[in-house]
C-alpha positions in Angstrom: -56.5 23.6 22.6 -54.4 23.0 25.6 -53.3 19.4 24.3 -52.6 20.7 20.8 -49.7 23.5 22.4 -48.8 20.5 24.8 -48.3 18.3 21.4 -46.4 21.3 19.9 -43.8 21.6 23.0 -43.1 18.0 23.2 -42.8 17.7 19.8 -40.3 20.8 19.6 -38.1 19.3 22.5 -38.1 15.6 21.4 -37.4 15.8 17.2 -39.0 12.5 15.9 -35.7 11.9 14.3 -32.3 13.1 15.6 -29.4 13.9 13.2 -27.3 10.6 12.7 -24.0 10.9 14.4 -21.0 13.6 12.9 -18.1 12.2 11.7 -16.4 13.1 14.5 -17.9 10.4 16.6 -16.7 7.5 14.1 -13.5 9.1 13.7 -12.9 8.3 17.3 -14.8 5.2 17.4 -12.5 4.2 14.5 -9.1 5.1 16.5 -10.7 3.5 19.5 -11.0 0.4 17.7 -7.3 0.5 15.8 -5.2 1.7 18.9 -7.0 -0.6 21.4 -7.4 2.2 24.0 -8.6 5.4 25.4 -5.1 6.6 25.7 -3.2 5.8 22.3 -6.6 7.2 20.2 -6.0 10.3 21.8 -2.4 10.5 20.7 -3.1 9.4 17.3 -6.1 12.2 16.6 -4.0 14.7 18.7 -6.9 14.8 21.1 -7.9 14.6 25.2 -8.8 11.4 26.3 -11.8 12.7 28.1 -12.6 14.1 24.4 -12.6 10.8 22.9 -15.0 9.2 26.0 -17.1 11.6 25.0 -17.7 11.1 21.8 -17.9 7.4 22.5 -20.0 7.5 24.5 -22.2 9.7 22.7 -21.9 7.5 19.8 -23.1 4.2 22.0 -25.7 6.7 22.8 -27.0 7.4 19.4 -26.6 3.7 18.1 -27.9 2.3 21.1 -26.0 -0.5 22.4 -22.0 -0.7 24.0 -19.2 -0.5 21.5 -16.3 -1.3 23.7 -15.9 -3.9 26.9 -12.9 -3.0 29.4 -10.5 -6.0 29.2 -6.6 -6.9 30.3 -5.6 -5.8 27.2 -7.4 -2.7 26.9 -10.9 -2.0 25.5 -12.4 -4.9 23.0 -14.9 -4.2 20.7 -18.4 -5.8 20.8 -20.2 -7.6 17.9 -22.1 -4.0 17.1 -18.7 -2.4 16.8 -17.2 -5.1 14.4 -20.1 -4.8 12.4 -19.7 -0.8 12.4 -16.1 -1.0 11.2 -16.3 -1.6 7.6 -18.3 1.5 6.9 -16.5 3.6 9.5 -13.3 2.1 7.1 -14.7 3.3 4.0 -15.6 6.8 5.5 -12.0 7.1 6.9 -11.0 6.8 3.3 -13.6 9.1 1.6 -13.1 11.8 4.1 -9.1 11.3 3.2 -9.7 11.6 -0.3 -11.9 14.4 -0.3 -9.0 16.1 1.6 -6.4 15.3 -0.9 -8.5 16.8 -3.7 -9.6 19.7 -1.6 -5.9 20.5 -0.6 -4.6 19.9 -4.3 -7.2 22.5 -6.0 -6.1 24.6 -8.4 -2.8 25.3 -10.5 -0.7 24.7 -8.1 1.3 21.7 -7.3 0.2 21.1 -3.2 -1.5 18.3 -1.1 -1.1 15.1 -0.6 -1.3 12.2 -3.3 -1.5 8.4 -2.1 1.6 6.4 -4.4 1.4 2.7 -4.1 4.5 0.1 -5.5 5.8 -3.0 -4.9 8.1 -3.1 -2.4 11.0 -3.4 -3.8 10.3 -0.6 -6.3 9.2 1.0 -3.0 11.9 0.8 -0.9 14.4 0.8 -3.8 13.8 2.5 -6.3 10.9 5.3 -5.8 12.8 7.5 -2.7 15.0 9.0 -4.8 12.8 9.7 -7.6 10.0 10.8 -5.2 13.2 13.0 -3.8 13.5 15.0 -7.3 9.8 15.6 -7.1 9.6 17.2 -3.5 12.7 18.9 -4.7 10.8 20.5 -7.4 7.4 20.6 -5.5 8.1 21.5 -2.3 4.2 21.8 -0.8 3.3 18.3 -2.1 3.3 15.4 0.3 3.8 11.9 -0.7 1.7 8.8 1.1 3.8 5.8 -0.1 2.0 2.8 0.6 4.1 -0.7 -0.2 2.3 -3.6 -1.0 2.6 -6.5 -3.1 -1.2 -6.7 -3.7 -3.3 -4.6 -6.7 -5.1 -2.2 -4.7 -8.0 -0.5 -6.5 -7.7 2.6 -7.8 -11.3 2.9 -8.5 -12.1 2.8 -5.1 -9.6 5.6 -4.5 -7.5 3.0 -2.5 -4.3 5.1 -3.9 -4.6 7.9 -6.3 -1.0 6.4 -8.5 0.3 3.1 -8.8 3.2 1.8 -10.1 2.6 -1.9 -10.9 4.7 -4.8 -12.2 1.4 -6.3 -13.2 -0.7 -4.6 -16.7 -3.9 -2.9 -14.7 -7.3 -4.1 -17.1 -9.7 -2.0 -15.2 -11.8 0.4 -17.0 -11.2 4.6 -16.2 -7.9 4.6 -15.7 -4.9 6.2 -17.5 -2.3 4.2 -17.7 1.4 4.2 -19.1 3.9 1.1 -19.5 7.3 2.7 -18.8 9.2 -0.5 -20.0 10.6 -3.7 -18.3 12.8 -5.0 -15.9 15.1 -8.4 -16.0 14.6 -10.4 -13.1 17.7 -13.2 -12.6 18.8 -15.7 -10.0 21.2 -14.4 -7.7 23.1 -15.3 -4.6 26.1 -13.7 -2.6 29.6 -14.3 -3.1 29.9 -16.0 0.2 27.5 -18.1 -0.4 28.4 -18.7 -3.3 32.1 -19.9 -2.2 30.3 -22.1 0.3 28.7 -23.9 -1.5 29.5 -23.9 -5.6 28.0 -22.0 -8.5 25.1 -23.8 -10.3 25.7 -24.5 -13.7 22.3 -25.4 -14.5 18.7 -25.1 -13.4 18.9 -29.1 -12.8 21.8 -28.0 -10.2 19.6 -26.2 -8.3 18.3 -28.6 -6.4 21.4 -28.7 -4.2 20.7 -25.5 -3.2 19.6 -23.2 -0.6 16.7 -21.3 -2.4 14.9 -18.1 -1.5 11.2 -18.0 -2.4 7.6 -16.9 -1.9 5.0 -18.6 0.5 2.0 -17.7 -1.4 1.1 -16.9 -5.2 0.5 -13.0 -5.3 -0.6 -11.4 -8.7 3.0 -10.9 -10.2 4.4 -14.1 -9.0 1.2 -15.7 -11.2 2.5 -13.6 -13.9 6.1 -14.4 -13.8 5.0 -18.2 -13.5 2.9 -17.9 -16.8 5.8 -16.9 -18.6 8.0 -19.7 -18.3 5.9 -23.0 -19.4 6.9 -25.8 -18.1 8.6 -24.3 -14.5 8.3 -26.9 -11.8 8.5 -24.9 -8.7 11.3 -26.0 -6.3 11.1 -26.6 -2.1 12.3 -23.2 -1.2 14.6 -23.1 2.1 12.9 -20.0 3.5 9.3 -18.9 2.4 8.2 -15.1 2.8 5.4 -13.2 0.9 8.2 -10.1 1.3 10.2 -9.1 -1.4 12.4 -6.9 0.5 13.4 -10.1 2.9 14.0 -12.1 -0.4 16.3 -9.1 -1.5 17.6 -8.8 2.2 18.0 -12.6 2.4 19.8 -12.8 -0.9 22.6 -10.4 0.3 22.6 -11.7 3.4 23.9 -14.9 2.0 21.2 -17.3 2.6 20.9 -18.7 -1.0 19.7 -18.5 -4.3 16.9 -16.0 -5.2 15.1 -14.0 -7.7 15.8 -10.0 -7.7 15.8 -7.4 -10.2 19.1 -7.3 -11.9 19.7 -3.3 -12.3 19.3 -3.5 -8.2 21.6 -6.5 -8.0 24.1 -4.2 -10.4 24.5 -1.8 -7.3 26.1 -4.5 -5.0 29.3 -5.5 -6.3 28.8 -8.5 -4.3 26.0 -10.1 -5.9 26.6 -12.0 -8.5 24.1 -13.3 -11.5 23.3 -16.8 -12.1 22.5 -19.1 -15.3 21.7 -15.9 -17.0 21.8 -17.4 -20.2 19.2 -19.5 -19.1 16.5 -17.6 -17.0 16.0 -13.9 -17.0 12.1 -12.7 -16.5 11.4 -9.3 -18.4 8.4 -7.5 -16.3 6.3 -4.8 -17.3 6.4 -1.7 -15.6 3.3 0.5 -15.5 1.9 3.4 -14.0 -1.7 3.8 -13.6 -4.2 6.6 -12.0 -7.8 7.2 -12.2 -8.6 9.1 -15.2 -10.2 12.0 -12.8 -7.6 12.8 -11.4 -5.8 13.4 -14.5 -6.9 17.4 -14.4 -5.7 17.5 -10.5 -1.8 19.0 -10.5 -0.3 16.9 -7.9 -1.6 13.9 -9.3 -0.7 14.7 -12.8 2.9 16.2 -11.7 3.7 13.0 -9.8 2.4 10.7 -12.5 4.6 12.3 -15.0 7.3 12.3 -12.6 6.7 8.4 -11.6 7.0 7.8 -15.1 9.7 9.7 -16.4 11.7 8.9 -13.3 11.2 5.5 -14.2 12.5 5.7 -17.6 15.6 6.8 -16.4 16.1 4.3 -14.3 15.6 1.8 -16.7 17.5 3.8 -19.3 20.4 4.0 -16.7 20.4 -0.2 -16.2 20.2 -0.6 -20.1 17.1 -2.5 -19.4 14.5 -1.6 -22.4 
């Protein structure tokens, strides 16, 4: 009788099998990993540094093996935590997502919504739209993410995109706004330095301004003009925005949007009677989120926003 109570106690004090970890541990772990340190982790998650010892320690604790090793450039993370990363990744982002829908509930126009565009769009073209919306909203908050890449909506990487490329995944509403002309451009000074092309043979005398590697809407501009033999470009970058910045800095010939070239009297269009690219604007959400009021209200504000733009530029 004696053993059995004995059993019971040990049994009471020792659960067979602990809770896993909260999220408050990989939430840590995760800054730990990003920030490279004790120190900056705790600035980022607005906590102590002893806090976030303690909860990684207490995660090392629960996984069983070391997470970090102390090195000159701060603390590196072991095989176990490279492995942990991925998921901790993904969990960052589900915990953000639930908060943007928790926080947009209701009739209300509030919380956050995740906006992802080009760069140039980005940089260029959403602030001031994004501006009117604030204006009108003034409790939602905007996460503009700029990237040239597709990122998945599906996956809840952003909750609106506005893409230069036609989305073909399945559950999403989408909306084609229209087009915009991209031309070859160049700066006046440049352009004094060193002639005008007359032709797309002439080119090749030329300082040109292009991409380093293929993304999705430089595949689809390329598929639209058969035949285009790509040239030796004089300065490579995956960045639009240093295109753009390199074009009105003078450096040579490049390809920009022309309603964006309009604005600086000092650019000037080339051969336009012989290459202009139309691209298709879109913008795209999830079809859940179509019923969520910051969502929706920044959708329909993307997209008429948009319009006008594009209206504005006479560009159909």
């Amino acid at each position: 009788m004696n053993g059995i109570v004995e059993l019971r106690r040990v049994a009471i004090l020792k659960p067979m099998n602990p809770p896993p970890p909260s999220w408050d541990l990989y939430r840590s772990f995760l800054a730990v990993i990003r920030q490279g340190s004790l120190s900056a982790a705790a600035r980022a998650l607005g906590l102590t540094q002893p806090t976030l010892a303690r909860h990684v320690a207490a995660l090392e604790e629960a996984v069983g093996g070391s997470l970090f090793v102390r090195s000159p450039r701060g603390l590196d993370p072991t095989d176990a935590a490279l492995a942990l990363r991925p998921q901790a990744e993904a969990l960052d982002a589900a915990a953000a997502s639930l908060w943007r829908t928790a926080s947009g509930w209701g009739a209300e126009v509030r919380g956050t919504v995740r906006v992802t565009a080009s760069e140039v769009v980005g940089a260029r073209i959403l602030p001031a739209i994004l501006a009117g919306l604030r204006s009108r909203h003034p409790t939602l908050e905007v996460e503009l993410v700029l990237s040239n890449g597709i990122d998945n909506l599906l996956q809840r990487d952003a909750d609106v995109a506005v893409r230069m490329v036609e989305p073909d995944q399945q559950a999403l509403l989408v909306r084609r706004v229209g087009s915009i002309a991209l031309g070859l451009h160049a700066h006046r000074r440049y352009l004094e330095r060193h002639g005008t092309p007359h032709s797309l043979e002439e080119l090749d005398g030329h300082s040109l301004i292009g991409f380093d590697r293929e993304t999705p809407d430089i595949r689809a501009m390329i598929q639209r003009v058969p035949g285009l033999t790509l040239p030796r470009f004089a300065l490579r970058t995956d960045s639009h925005l240093a295109q753009l910045a390199a074009i009105e800095a003078g450096f040579g010939i490049g390809i920009c949007q022309v309603p964006l070239a309009r604005r600086n009297p000092d650019l000037v269009r080339l051969l336009a009677g012989r290459f202009e690219l139309p691209m298709g604007v879109w913008i795209a959400m999830h079809e859940d989120l179509r019923s969520t009021p910051r969502c929706r209200a920044v959708f329909d504000g993307l997209a008429a926003g948009l319009v006008d733009h594009l209206s504005a530029n006479h560009v159909t």
